[in-house]
N, C-alpha and C positions, 0 to 999 in steps of 0.2 A: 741738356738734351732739348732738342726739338717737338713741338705737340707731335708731329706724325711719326716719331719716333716712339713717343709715352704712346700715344693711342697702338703701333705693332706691338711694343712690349704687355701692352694690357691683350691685344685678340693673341699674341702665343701663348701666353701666362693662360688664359682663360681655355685656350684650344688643347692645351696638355693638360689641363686640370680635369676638363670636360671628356677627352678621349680614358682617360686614365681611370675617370669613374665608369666609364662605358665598358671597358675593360673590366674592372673588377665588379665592378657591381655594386648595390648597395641602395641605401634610403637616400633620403633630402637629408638629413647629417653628415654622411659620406660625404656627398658632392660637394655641401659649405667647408667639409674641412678638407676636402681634395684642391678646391679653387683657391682659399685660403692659403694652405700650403705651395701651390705653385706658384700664385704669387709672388708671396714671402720668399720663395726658393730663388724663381728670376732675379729678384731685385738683388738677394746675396750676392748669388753667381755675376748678376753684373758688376755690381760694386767691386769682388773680389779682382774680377779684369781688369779695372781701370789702377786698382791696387798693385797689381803684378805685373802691368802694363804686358796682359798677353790678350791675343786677338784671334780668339778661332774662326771667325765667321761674323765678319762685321756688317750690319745696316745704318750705314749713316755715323751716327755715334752711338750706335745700339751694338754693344758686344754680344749677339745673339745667340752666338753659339756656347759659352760660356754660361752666360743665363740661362740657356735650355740645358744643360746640365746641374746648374744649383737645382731649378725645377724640377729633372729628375730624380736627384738625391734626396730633394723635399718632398716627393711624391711616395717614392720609396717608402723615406723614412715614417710618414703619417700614416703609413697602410698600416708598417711592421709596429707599429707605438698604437693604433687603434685597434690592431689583432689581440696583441698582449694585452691590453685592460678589458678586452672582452672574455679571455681566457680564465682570468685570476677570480 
């Protein structure tokens, strides 16, 4: 990949991690593990395109549209995994 490719996948990663805590709410620990997780999600979710060689929405060599869905599954899943050990 190209730097201005890394540099859009780090401001979406960071723009859905950041909306997503805006959304739910929360402390300065949410949002480290909200950006964290989106992250980690994107980079899956990319990975996983180049793997299947599927292409939802591509920038360059940025399968973006795939990655904004690992992010959202990662996003998801850090809520519902942060709700439950707050429960127990």
């Amino acid at each position: 990949m190209t730097t201005p490719a890394y540099l859009i996948a780090i401001i979406l990663a960071t723009l859905y991690g950041a909306l997503f805590h805006l959304y739910k709410g929360g402390n300065a620990s949410k949002m480290l593990l909200y950006l964290v997780s989106s992250w980690m999600g994107f980079i899956i979710g990319h990975n996983i395109s180049r793997v299947v060689a599927s292409s939802i929405y591509s920038i360059g060599p940025l399968n973006a549209g795939m990655a904004s869905i690992g992010s959202g599954l990662a996003l998801v899943l850090a809520h519902w995994l942060s709700k439950r050990n707050l429960e127990d």
